[in-house]
N, C-alpha and C positions, 0 to 999 in steps of 0.2 A: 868675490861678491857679485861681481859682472855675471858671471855663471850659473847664481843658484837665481838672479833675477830672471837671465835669460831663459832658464828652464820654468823657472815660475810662468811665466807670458806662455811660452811653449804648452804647459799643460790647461791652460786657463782657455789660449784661442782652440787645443784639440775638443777638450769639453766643451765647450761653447758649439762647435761645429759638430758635433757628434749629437746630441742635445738635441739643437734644428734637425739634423736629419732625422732623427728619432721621429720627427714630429713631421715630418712630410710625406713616412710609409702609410699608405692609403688602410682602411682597417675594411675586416670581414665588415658585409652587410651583418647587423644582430637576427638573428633567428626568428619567424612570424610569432606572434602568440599562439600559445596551444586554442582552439576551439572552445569556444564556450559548455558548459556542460548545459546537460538536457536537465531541464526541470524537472524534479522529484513530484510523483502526484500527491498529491494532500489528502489524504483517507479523513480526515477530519471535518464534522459538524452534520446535519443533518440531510435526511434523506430520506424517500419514498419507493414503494417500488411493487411489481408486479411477481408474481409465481406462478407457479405451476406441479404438481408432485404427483407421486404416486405411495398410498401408501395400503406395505402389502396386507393381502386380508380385503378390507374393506373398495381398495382402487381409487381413482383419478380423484383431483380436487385441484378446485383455484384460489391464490389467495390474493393478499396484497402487505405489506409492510411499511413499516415506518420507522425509523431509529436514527442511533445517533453515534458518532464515531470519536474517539481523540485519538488521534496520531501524535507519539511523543518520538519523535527522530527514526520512525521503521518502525514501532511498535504502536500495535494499536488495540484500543478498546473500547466496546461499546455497548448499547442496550436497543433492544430489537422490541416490537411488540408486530405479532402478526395475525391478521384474521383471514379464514380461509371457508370457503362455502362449496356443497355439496354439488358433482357432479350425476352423478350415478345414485343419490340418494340419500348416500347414507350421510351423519349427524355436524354440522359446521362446529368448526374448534376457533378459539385463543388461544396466544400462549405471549410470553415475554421469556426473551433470551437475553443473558448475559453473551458478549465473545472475547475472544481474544487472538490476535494473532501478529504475524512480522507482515513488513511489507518485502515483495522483493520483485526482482527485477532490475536493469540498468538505470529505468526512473522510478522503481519502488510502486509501479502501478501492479502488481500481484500481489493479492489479499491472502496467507492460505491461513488459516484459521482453524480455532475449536471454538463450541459453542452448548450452553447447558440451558436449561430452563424449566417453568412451569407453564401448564395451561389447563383448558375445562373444555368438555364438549359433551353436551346432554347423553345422560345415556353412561359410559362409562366414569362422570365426574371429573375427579382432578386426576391429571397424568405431570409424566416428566418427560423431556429430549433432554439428548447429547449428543453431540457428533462432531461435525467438521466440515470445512468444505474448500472452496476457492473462488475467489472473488478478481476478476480482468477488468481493470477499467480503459475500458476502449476510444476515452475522451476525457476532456478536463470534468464533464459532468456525466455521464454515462458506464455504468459499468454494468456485467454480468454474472450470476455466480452459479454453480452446481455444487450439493451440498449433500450429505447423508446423515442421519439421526437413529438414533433407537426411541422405543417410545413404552416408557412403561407407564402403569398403573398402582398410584398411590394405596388401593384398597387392596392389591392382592391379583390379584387378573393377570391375563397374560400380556405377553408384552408385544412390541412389534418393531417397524422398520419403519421408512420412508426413505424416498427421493425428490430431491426435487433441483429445480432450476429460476432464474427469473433473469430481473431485467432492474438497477434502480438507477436512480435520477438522484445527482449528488447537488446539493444546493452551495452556493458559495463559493465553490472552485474555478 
């Protein structure tokens, strides 16, 4: 009985001592936190903006836009109305665009997009676009885009092309 008490005490003060020193090996510093990420740009809500195109056939033209954007997590859609006036002469147009596109980018500020619509310009009447383009935004409020269309003629007529580029100013962001 003396024996199994003795070993009892024996295993009680090793663990006990073993335990403490457990507890006095210094530990790794823990690791820094990763970097904050970079803010995603917000394609969403409205905006204004300047153009510029060429379209072929007829040549140069300025415009200006207006529209509106909703970004759902990288996807985005919106509606455009754009009015553009005569350099060289020939007939000033309207038109209103649907778009769509993904955002990408490591902050999702790259727009690249498709885009369809209707518009009127005296002289040929109602036409249509579609095309595409890409939209950089180079600020929380500033972005730029270059774009390409086709452009046909609801009545029959031939069709054509454009290019163009601009500048808009995102409200909100």
């Amino acid at each position: 009985m003396f024996m199994k008490r003795t070993l009892a005490a024996v295993a009680i003060v090793l663990g006990t001592a073993t335990a403490a020193s457990a507890a006095d090996i210094p530990m790794a510093p823990a690791p820094p936190p990763p970097p904050p990420a970079a803010p995603s740009f917000d394609w969403s809500g409205p905006y204004v903006g300047a153009l510029a195109g060429w379209v072929v056939g007829p040549g140069p033209y300025l415009g200006a836009q207006i529209g509106y954007n909703f970004d759902m997590g990288g996807y985005v859609v919106g509606l455009e109305a754009r009015a553009g006036s005569p350099v060289l002469g020939f007939l000033p147009y309207g038109t209103l665009s649907g778009r769509a596109g993904v955002a990408l980018g490591a902050t999702d500020n790259i727009l690249l997009y498709g885009a369809a619509g209707v518009g009127f310009a005296p002289g040929p009447g109602f036409f249509y676009t579609f095309g595409g383009g890409v939209e950089f935004a180079v600020s929380d409020s500033v972005s730029i885009f270059t774009e390409a269309r086709g452009i046909g003629i609801f009545t029959g007529g031939c069709c054509g092309a454009l290019v163009q580029g601009g500048v808009n100013f995102h409200f909100g962001n």
